[in-house]
C-alpha positions as CSV (number, residue, x, y, z in Angstrom):
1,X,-24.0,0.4,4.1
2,X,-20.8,-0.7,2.4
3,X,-22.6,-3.7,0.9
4,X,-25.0,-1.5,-0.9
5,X,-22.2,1.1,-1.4
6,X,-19.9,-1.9,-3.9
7,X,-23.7,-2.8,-5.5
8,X,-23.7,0.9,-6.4
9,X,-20.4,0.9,-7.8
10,X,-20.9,-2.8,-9.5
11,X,-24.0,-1.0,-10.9
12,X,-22.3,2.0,-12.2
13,X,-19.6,0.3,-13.9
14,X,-22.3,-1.7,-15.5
15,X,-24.3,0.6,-16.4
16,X,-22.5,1.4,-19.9
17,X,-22.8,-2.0,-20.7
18,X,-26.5,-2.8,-19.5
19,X,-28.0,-3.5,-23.0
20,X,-25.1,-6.1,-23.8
21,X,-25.5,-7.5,-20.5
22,X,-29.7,-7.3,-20.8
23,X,-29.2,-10.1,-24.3
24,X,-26.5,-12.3,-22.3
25,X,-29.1,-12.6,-19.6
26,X,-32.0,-12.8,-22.0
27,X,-29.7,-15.7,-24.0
28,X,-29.1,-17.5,-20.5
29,X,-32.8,-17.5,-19.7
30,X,-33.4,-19.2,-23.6
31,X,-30.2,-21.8,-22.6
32,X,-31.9,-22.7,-19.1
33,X,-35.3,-23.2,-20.9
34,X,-33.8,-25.5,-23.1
35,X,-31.6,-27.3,-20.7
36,X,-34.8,-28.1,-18.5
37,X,-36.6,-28.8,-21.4
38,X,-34.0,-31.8,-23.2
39,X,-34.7,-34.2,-20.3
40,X,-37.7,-34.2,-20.2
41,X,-38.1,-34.6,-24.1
42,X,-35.5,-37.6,-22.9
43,X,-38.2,-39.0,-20.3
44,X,-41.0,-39.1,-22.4
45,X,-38.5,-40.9,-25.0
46,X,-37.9,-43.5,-22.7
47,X,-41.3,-43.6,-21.4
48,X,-42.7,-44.4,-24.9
49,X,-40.1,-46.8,-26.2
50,X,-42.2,-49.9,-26.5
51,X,-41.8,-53.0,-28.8
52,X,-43.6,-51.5,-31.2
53,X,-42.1,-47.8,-31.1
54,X,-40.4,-47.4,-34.3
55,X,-36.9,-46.7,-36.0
56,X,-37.7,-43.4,-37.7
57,X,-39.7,-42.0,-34.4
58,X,-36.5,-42.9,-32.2
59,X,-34.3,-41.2,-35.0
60,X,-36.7,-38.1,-35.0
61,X,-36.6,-38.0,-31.2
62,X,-33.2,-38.1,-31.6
63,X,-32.5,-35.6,-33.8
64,X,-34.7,-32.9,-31.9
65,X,-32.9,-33.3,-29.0
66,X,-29.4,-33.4,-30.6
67,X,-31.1,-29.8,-32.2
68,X,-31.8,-28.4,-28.9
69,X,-28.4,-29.2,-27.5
70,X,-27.0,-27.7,-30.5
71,X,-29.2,-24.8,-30.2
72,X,-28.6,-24.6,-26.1
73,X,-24.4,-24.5,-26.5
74,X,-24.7,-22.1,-30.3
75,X,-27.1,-19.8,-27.1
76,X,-24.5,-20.4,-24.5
77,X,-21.6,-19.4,-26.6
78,X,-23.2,-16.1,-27.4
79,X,-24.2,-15.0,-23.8
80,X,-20.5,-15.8,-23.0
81,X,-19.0,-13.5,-26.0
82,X,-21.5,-11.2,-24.7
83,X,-20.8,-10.9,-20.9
84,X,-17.4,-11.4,-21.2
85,X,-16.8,-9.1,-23.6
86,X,-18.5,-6.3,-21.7
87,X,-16.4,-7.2,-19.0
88,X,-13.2,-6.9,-21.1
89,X,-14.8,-3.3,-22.3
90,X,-14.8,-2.4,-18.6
91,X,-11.5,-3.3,-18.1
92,X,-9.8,-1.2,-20.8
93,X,-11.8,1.7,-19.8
94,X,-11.3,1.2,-16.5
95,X,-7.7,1.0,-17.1
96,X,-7.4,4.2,-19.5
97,X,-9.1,6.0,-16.7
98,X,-6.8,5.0,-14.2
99,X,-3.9,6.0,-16.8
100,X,-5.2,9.6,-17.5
101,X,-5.7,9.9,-13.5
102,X,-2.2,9.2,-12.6
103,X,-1.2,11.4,-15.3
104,X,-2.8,14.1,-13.2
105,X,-1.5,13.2,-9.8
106,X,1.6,15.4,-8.7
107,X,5.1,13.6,-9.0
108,X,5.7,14.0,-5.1
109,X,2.2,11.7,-4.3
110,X,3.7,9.2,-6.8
111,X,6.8,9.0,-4.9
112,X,5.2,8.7,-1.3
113,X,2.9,6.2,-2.6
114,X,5.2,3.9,-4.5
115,X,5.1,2.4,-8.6
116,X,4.2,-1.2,-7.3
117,X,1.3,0.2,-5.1
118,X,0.0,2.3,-8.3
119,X,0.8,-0.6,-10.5
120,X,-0.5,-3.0,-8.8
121,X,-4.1,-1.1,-8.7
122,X,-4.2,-0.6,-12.1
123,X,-2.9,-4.1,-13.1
124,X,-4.0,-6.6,-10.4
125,X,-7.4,-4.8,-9.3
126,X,-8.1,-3.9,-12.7
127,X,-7.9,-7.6,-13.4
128,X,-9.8,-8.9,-10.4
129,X,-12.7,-5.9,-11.2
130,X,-12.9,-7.8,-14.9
131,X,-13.6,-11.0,-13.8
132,X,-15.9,-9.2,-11.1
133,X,-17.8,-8.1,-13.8
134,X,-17.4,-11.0,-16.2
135,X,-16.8,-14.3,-15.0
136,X,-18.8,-13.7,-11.1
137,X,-21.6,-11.9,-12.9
138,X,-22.4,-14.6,-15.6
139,X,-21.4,-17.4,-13.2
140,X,-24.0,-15.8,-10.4
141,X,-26.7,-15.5,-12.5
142,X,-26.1,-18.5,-14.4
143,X,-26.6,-20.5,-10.9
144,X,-29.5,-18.9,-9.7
145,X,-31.4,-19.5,-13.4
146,X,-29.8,-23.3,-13.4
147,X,-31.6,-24.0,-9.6
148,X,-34.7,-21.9,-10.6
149,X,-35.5,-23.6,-13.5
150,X,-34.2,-27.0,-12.8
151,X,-35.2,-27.7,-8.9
152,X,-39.2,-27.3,-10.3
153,X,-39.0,-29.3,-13.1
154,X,-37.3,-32.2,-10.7
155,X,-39.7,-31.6,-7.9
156,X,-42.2,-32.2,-10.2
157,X,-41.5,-35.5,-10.9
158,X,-40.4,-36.8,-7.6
159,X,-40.1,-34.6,-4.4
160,X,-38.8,-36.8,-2.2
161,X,-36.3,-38.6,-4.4
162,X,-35.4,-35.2,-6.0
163,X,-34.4,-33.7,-2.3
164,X,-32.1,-36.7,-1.7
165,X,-30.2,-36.5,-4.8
166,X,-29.2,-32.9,-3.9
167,X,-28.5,-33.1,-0.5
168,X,-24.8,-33.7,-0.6
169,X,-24.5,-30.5,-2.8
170,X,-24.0,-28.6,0.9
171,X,-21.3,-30.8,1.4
172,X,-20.2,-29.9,-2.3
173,X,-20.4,-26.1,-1.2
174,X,-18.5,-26.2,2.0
175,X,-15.9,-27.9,0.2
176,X,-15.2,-25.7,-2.3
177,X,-16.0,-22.9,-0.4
178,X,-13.0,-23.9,2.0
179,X,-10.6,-25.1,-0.7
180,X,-11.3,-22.4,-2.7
181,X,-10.6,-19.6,-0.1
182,X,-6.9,-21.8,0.1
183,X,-6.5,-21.8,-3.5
184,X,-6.7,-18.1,-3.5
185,X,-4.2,-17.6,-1.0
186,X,-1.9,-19.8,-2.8
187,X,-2.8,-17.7,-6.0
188,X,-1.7,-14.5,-4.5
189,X,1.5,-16.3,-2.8
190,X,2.4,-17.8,-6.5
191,X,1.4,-14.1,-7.9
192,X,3.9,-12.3,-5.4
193,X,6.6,-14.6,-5.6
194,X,6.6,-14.4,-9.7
195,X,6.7,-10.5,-8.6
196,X,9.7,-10.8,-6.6
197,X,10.9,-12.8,-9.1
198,X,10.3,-10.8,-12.0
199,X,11.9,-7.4,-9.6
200,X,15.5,-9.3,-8.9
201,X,15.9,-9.7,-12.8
202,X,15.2,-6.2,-13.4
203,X,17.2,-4.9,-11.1
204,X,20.0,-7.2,-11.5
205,X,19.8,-6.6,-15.1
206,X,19.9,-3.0,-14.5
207,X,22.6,-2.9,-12.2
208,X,25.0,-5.3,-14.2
209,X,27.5,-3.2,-14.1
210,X,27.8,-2.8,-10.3
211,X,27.3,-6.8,-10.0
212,X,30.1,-7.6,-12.1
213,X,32.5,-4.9,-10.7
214,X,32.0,-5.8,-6.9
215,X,32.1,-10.2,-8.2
216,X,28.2,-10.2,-6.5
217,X,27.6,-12.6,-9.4
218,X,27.2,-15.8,-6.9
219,X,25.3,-14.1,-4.4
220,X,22.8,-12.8,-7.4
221,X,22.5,-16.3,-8.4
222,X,21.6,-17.6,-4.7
223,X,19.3,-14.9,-4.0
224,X,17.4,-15.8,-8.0
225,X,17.6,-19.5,-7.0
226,X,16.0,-19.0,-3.3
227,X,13.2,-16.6,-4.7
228,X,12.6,-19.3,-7.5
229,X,12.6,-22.3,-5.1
230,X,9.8,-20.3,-3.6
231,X,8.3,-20.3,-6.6
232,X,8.2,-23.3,-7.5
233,X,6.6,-24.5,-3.9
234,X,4.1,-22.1,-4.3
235,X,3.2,-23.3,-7.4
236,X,3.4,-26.9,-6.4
237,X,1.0,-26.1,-3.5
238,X,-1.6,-24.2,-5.4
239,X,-1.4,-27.5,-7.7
240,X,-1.7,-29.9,-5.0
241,X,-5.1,-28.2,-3.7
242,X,-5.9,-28.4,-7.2
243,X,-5.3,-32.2,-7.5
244,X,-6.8,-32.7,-4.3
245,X,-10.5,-30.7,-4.7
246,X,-11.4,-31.7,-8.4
247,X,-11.2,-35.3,-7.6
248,X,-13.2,-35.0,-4.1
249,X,-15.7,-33.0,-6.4
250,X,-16.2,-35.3,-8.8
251,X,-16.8,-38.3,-5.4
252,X,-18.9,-36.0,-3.9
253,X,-21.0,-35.9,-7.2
254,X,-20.9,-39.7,-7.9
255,X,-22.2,-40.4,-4.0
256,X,-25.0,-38.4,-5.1
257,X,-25.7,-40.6,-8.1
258,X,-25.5,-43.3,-6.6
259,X,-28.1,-42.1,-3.8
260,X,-30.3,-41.5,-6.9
261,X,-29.7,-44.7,-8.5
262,X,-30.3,-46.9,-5.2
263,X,-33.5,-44.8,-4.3
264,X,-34.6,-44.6,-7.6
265,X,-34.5,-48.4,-8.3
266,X,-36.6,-48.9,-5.2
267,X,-39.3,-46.5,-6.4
268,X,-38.8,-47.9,-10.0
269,X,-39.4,-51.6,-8.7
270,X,-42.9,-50.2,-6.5
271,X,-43.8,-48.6,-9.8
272,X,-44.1,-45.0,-8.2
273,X,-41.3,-43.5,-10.5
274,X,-41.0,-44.1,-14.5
275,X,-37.6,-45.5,-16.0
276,X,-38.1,-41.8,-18.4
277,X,-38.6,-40.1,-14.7
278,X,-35.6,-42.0,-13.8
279,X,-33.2,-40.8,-16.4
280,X,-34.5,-37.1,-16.7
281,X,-33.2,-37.0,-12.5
282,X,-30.0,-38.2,-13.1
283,X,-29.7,-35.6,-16.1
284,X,-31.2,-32.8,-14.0
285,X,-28.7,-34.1,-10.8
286,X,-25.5,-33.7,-13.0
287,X,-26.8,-30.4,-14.6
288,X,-26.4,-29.1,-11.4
289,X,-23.0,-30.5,-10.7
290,X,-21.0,-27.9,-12.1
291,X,-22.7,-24.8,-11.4
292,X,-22.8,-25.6,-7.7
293,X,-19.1,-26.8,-7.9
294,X,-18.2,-23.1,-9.2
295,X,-20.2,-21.6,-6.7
296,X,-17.4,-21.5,-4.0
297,X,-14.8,-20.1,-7.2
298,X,-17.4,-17.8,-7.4
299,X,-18.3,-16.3,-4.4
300,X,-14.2,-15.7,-4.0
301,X,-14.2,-14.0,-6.9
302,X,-16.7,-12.2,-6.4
303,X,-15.5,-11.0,-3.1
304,X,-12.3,-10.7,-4.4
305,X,-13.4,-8.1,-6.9
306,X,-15.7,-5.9,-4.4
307,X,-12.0,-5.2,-2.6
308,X,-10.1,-4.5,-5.3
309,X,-12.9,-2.4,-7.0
310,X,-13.0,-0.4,-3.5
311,X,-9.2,0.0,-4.2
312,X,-9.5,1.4,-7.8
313,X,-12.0,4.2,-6.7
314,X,-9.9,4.8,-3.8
315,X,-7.5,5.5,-6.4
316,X,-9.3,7.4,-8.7
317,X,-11.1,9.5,-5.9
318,X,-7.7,10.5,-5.3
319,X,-8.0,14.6,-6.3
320,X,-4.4,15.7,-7.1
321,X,-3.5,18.3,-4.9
322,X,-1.7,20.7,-7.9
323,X,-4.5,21.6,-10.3
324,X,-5.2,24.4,-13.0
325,X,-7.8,27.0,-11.4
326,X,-11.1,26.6,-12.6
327,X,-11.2,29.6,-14.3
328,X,-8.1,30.1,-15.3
329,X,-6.0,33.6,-16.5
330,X,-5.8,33.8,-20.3
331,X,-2.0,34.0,-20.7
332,X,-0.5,37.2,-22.1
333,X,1.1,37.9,-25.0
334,X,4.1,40.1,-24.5
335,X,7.3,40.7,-26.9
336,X,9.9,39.4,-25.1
337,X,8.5,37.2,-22.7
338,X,10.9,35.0,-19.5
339,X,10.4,37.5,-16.8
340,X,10.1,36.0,-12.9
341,X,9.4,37.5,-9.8
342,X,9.5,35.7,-6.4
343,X,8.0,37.8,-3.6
344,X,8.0,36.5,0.2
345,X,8.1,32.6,-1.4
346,X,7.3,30.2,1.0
347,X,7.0,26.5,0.0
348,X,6.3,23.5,2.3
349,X,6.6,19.6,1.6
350,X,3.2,17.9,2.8
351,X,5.3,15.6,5.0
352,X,7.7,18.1,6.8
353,X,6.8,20.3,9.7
354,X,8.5,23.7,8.5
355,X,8.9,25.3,5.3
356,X,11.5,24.2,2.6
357,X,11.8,28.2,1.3
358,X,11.3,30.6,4.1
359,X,10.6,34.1,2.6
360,X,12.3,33.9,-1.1
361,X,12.5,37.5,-3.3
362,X,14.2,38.1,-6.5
363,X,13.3,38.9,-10.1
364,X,15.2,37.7,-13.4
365,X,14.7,40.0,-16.5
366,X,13.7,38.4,-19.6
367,X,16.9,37.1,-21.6
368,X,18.6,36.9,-18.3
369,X,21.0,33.8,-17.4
370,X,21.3,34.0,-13.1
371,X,23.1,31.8,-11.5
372,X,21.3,30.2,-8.1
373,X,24.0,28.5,-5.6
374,X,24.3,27.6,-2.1
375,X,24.9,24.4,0.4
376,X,23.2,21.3,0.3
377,X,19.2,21.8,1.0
378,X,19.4,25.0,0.9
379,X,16.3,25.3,-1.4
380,X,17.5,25.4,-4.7
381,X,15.6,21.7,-5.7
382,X,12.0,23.3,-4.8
383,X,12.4,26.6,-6.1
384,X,12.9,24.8,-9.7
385,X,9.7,22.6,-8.8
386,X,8.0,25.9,-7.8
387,X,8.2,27.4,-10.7
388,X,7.1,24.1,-13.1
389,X,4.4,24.4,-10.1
390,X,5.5,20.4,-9.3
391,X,5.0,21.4,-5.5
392,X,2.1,23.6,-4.3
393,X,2.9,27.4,-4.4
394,X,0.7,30.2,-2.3
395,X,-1.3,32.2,-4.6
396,X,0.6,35.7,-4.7
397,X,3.9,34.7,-4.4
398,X,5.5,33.7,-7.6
399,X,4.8,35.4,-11.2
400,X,5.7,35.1,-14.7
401,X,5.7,37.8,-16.9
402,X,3.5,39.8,-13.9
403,X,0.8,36.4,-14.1
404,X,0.8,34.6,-10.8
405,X,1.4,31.0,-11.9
406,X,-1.4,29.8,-9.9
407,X,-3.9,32.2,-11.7
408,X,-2.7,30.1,-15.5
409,X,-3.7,26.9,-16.2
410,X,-1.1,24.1,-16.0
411,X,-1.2,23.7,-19.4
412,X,-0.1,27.5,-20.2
413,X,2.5,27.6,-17.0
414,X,4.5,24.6,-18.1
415,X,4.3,26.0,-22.2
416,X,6.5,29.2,-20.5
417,X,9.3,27.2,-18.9
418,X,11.7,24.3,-19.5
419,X,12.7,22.3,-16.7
420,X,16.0,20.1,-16.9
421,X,16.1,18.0,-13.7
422,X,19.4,16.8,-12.5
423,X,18.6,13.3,-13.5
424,X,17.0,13.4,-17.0
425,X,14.7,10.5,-17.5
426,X,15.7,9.1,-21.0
427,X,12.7,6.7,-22.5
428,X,13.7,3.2,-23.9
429,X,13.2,4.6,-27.8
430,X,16.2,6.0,-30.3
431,X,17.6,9.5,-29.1
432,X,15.4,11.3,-32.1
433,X,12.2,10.4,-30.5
434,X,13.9,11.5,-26.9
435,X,14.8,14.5,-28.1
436,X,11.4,15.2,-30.1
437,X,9.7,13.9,-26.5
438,X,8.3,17.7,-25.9
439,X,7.7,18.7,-29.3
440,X,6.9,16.1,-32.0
441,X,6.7,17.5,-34.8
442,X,10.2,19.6,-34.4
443,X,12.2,19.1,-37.8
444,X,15.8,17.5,-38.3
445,X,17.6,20.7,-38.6
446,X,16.2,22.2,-35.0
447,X,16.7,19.2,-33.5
448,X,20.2,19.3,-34.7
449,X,20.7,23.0,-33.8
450,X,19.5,21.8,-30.3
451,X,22.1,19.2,-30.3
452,X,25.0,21.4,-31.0
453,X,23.5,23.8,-28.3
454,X,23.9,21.4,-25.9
455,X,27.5,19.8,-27.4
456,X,25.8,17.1,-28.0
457,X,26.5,16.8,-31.5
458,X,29.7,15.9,-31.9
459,X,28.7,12.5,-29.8
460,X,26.2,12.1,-32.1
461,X,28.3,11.6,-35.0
462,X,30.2,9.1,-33.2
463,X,26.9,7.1,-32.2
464,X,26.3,3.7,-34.7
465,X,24.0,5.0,-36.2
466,X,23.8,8.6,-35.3
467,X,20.2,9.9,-34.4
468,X,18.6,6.6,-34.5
469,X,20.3,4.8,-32.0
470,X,18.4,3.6,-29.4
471,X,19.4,4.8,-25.9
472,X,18.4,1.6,-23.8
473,X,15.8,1.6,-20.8
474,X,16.5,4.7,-18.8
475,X,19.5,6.0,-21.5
476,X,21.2,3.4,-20.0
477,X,23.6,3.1,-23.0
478,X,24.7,6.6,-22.5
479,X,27.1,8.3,-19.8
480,X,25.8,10.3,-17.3
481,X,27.1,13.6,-19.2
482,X,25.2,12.6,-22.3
483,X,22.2,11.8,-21.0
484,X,22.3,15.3,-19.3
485,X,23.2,16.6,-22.3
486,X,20.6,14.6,-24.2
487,X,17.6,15.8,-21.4
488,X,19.0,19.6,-21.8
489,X,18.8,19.1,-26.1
490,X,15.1,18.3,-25.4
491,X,14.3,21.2,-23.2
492,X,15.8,23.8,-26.1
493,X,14.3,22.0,-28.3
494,X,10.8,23.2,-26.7
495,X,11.7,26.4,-27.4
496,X,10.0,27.9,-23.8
497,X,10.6,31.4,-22.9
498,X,12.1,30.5,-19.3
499,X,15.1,27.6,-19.2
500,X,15.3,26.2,-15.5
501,X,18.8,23.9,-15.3
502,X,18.0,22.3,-12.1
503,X,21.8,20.7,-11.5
504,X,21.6,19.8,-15.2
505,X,25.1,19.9,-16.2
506,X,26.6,17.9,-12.8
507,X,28.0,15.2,-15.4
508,X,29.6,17.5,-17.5
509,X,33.0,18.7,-17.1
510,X,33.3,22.1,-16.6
511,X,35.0,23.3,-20.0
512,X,31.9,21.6,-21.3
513,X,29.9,23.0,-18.8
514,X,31.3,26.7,-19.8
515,X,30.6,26.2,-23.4
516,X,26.8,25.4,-23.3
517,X,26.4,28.5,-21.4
518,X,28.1,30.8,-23.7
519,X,25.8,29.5,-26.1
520,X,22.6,30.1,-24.3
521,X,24.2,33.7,-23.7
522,X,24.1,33.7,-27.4
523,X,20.2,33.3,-27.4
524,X,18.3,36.3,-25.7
525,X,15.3,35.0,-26.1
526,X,14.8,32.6,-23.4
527,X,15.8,33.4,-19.3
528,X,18.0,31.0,-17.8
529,X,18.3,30.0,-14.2
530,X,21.1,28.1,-13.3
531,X,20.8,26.1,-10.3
532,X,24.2,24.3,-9.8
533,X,26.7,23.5,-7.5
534,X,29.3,24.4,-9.9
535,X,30.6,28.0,-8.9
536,X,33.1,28.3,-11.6
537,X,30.5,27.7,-14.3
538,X,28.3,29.9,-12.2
539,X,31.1,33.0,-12.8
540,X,29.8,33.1,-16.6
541,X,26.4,34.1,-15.6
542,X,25.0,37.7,-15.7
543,X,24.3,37.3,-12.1
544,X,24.1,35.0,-8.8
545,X,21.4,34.3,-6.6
546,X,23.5,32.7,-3.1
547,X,20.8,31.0,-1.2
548,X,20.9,29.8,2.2
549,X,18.1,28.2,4.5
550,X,15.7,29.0,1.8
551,X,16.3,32.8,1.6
552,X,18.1,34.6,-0.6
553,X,21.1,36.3,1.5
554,X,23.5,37.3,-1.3
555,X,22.7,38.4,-4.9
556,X,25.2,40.0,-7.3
557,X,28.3,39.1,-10.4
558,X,30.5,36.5,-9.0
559,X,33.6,39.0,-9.3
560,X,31.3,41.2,-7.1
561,X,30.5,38.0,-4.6
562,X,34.1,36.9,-3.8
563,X,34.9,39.9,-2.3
564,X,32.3,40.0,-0.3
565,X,32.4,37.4,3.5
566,X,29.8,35.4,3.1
567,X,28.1,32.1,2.0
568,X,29.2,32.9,-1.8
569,X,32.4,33.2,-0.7
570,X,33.2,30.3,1.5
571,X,31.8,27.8,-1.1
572,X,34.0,29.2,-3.4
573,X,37.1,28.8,-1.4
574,X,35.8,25.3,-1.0
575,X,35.3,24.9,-4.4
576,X,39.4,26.0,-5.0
577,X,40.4,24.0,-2.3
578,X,38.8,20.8,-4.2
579,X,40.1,21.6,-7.6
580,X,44.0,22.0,-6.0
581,X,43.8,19.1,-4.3
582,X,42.3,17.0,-7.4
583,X,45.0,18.4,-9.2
584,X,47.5,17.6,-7.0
């Protein structure tokens, strides 16, 4: 069953491709014909050179078999563009699929499942489903049209001599078959160690800063010099094998030649076997030299590829668990849009046993800014992903603008709300095309006015060369305040109706802090909800949600909230207590 299950697959990645792959079979038929044919025209050369066989019938004889050979590698050339190349077409849509599947996948599976894992499937298997589908298929098939056509054309001109010549080619099998299994081990060993490789200079050359602070610079360089050493061994062992099997190959062949020759002679001397006869064997014998020497390479490969193609529709089977409804709400168009209403939330994470909000209620007006505070894990992290829907939310319980988010399509829900995540991923491009990253075609002037919204702009000016400079991978170039600051430009920049500042402005110092609220206060147009840890930035908000234990137990003005025993209050004692003794 699983056998015919990876045929079916094999098939159906094929299938796009069958008329390319229907001439490169048709042109490997037309190369076989004319490979079995060139020896012969060879043995009936040889048969009829004669003292008085002439100059210009050898040079004719010549020149047609010098055509056919021509012909015969022109016809092999082409079926190799051909199956190759539908191959290589397979690959990149294989590859763009994979790419537009991930981009579906919630962030949470991506994290559980790990970037090498993903990027390993869609590198590695992708690679191994190409030559699959390229290399194993023409190899294959080249084989079984090299022994079809050849074995009958040598059978017919000596059986029992024919039989002999061949019957090392087992031997031939098993040994590449056995060294071949070895070499890929050693391929995957060299691959991984390159990996590990490649990984300790990324994150060494990402963590620079921390190596040359703490003096780790000698321990870096043993730990690159042991993973290199490994490296090199691996390498030196796949070469070895290497050295070893191509040589044994090429015995193996020559023993059989020489079993040709030696029995050959005999039946040459009793007159039962032509010198033509003769010659046309030893062609046939080393025409199938090479196709039975890649048989063991491709057999691997081919096995190889079934398991990693199993892998890639493992992957792409994978249904993400957050998707728009299939017939989604048409989204309404109201005059002053940024409402939310949470009623009896309750939100679980797929790997914990209870819920991560237990009961949440509360509504924000439209062109509100509220505040949401309270202790560490408290819930405030999942109710930002609840409402970009980046964790699965019960139908019922969460609304927009009186639209239950799960009713929209993904598409619509995330056009309503900006969501600035504590750490804002900056991409390795110039801080323009960051801060264009959600809407392109913004111009100049709004993406200035969405720099000085976020007191950003007076960095700017001090930047090389302002706009344009390039942030490094990650924004690593930048502090952590201005990459906040940078990730909080792009989300106004959007322009959504609901602002969610998930922790946004932990970098920033709280004068800073202060003055980027003021001016989103400034703006009624959008809702803000302020999900910080920084109660004194917190005070400038129209109100405060106090969550605890994923409820919401205290709602209210901060000058309304200190007064009051409570969770508001005792953080912000704690927060007083922090700032005298900093100051002090």
């Amino acid at each position: 069953m699983a056998g015919q299950l990876k045929l079916g697959l094999i098939a159906r990645y094929l299938r796009p491709q069958r008329w390319i792959l229907l001439r490169g079979a048709l042109a490997l038929v037309l190369v076989n014909i004319v490979g079995v044919s060139l020896p012969l025209l060879v043995q009936r050369t040889v048969n009829e050179l004669q003292p008085g066989f002439s100059l210009p019938q050898l040079l004719q004889q010549a020149l047609i078999i010098a055509g056919l050979a021509t012909l015969m590698g022109g016809v092999r050339l082409w079926s190799r563009l051909l199956v190759f190349g539908a191959g290589r077409q397979v690959e990149v849509t294989l590859r763009q699929q994979i790419f537009d599947h991930l981009l579906k996948q919630e962030p949470g599976w991506v994290q559980r499942t790990g970037s090498g894992e993903v990027i390993s499937r869609s590198t590695s298997d992708v690679e191994n489903v190409r030559r699959l589908l390229g290399f194993a298929l023409l190899s294959l098939t080249n084989t079984v049209l090299v022994y079809s056509f050849t074995l009958p054309a040598m059978l017919t001109i000596d059986p029992w001599l024919s039989l002999a010549a061949i019957s090392l080619y087992p031997v031939m099998l098993l040994v590449v078959r056995v060294s071949g299994g070895r070499m890929m081990g050693q391929q995957r060993q060299q691959q991984r160690d390159l990996a590990s490789l490649s990984d300790l200079i990324q994150e060494d050359l990402s963590g620079i800063s921390a190596i040359k602070i703490y003096r780790q610079e000698p321990t870096e360089e043993a730990a690159f010099s042991r993973l290199s050493n490994r490296y090199r061994d691996a390498a030196l062992a796949l070469a070895r094998t290497r050295s070893t099997l191509f040589p044994l190959l090429e015995g193996i062949s020559s023993l059989s030649l020489l079993v040709l020759l030696g029995l050959g002679t005999s039946q040459l001397a009793n007159g039962n076997l032509t010198l033509g006869g003769l010659v046309a064997l030893i062609l046939y014998v080393e025409r199938l030299v090479f196709p039975t020497a890649l048989l063991g390479f491709t057999l691997s490969t081919f096995q190889t590829g079934q398991v990693s193609l199993e892998r890639v529709e493992e992957l792409l089977r994978r249904e993400p668990a957050i998707q728009s409804p299939v017939q989604p709400e048409e989204l309404h168009r109201i005059s002053r849009p940024g409402g939310i209403e949470a009623h009896d939330l309750h939100v679980r994470y797929e790997e914990s046993s209870s819920d991560a909000l237990k009961g949440l209620s509360f509504h924000v007006k439209p062109g509100e800014l509220v505040a949401v505070v309270g202790p560490v894990g408290c819930g405030k992290t999942t109710l930002a992903r609840a409402l970009g829907r980046m964790v699965e939310v019960p139908a019922g319980q969460l609304s927009i603008d009186g639209q239950d988010i799960t009713a929209l399509s993904l598409d619509d829900l995330r056009s309503k709300i900006s969501l600035v995540p504590q750490e804002g991923y900056l991409f390795t491009a110039t801080l323009a095309e960051n801060l264009r990253f959600g809407r392109p075609n913004a111009t100049d002037s709004e993406m200035q006015q969405a720099a000085r919204q976020a007191q950003l702009e007076g960095d700017v000016q001090a930047f090389p060369n302002g706009y344009e400079t390039l942030v490094g991978e990650r924004g690593i170039t930048l502090s952590g305040g201005q990459r906040q600051r940078t990730a909080l430009a792009r989300a106004l920049l959007v322009k959504a109706p609901i602002l969610v500042l998930d922790d946004a402005l932990a970098s920033v110092d709280n004068r800073t802090a202060a003055a980027i609220l003021q001016s989103l206060t400034l703006n009624q147009q959008r809702s803000v909800l302020f999900i910080s840890h920084q109660l004194s930035a917190a005070a400038a908000c129209d109100r405060v949600l106090v969550l605890d234990d994923g409820r919401v137990v205290q709602q209210g003005h901060h000058r309304e909230l200190v007064q009051q025993s409570g969770t508001y209050r005792r953080l912000w004692e704690r927060e007083q207590a922090a700032t005298q003794l900093e100051a002090a």
